[in-house]
N, C-alpha and C positions, 0 to 999 in steps of 0.2 A: 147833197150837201149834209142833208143829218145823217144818213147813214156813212159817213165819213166819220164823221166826229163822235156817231156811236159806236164804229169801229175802233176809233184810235184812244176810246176810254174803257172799251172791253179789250184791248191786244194787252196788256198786259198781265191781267186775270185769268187768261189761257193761261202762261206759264206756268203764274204759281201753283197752279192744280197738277202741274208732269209730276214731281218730285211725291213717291209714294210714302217713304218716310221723311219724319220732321227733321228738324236740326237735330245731331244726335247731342246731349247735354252728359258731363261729367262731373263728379267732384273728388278731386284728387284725395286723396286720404291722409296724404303730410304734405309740407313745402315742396315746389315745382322748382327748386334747387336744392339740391345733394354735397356738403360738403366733405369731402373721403378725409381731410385733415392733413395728416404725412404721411402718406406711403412708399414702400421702399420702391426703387430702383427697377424695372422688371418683374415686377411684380403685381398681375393684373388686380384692379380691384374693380367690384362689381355690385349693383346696387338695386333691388326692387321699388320701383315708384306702382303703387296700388290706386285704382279709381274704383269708386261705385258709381255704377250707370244710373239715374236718374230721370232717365226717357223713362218713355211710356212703351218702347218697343225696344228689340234687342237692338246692340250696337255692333260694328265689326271694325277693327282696326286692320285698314288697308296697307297702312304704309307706316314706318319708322323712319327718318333719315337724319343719320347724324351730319356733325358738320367739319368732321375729316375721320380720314381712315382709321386712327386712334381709337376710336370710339365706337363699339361692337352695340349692337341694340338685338333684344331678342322680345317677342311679342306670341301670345297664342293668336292664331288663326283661327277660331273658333266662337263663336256669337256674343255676347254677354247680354244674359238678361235682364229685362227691367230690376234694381234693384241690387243685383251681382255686382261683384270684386270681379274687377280685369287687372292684368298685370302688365308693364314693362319694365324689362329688364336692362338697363344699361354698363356693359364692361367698357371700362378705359385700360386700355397698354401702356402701359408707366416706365415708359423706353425711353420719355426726355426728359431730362432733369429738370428743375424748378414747376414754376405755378402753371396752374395750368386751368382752365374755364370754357366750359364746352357746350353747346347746346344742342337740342335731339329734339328733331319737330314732328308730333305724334296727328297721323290724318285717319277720321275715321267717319266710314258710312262716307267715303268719296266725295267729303267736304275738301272745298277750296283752301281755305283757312283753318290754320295747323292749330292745335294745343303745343305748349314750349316749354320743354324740361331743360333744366341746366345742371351740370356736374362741374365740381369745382374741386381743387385739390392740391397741394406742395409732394412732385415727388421729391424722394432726399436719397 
């Protein structure tokens, strides 16, 4: 019986020990909304959102998904160090008229839970 109950107060102290690096932490460098203002018609516009990495270890950005095909995301593949400027890059295609409000959920170091950029904009 106590080695039950000392089992089932050490199961879950296993886990948190798997995970080699921490939460990876950022700090965006401007607002995690982008507004383009008016842009013409067909006319892609595109926009750098800038982080410094604030871990204590490099970070990687595994994944960008936007939230439709409109919206193009580009990211380096390559490490960011404790400290370093990483960048993402979002192009919106300005192929439908009026407003328009998008959002781009940035995943990094194979976290479950996204960082959330948003684009906003009137094409004309």
């Amino acid at each position: 019986m106590v080695f039950r109950i000392l089992l089932l107060f050490l199961f879950p102290f296993c886990f948190s020990t798997l995970s080699p690096q921490g939460e990876p932490k950022v700090e965006w460098l401007s607002e995690t909304t982008f507004d383009f203002g008016n842009i013409p018609h067909h006319k892609p516009a595109k926009h750098d959102f800038r982080f410094r990495n604030i871990s204590g270890e490099p970070i990687v950005i595994d994944n960008v998904r936007p939230s439709c095909g409109c919206t193009v995301p580009d990211w380096d593949a390559a490490a960011v160090p404790p400290d370093s400027i990483g960048l993402v890059s979002i192009e919106y295609d300005a192929r439908d008229l009026g407003y328009f409000y998008k959002k781009v959920k940035v995943y990094f170091n194979g976290q479950r839970r996204a960082e959330v950029l948003y684009i906003e904009g009137w094409v004309e």
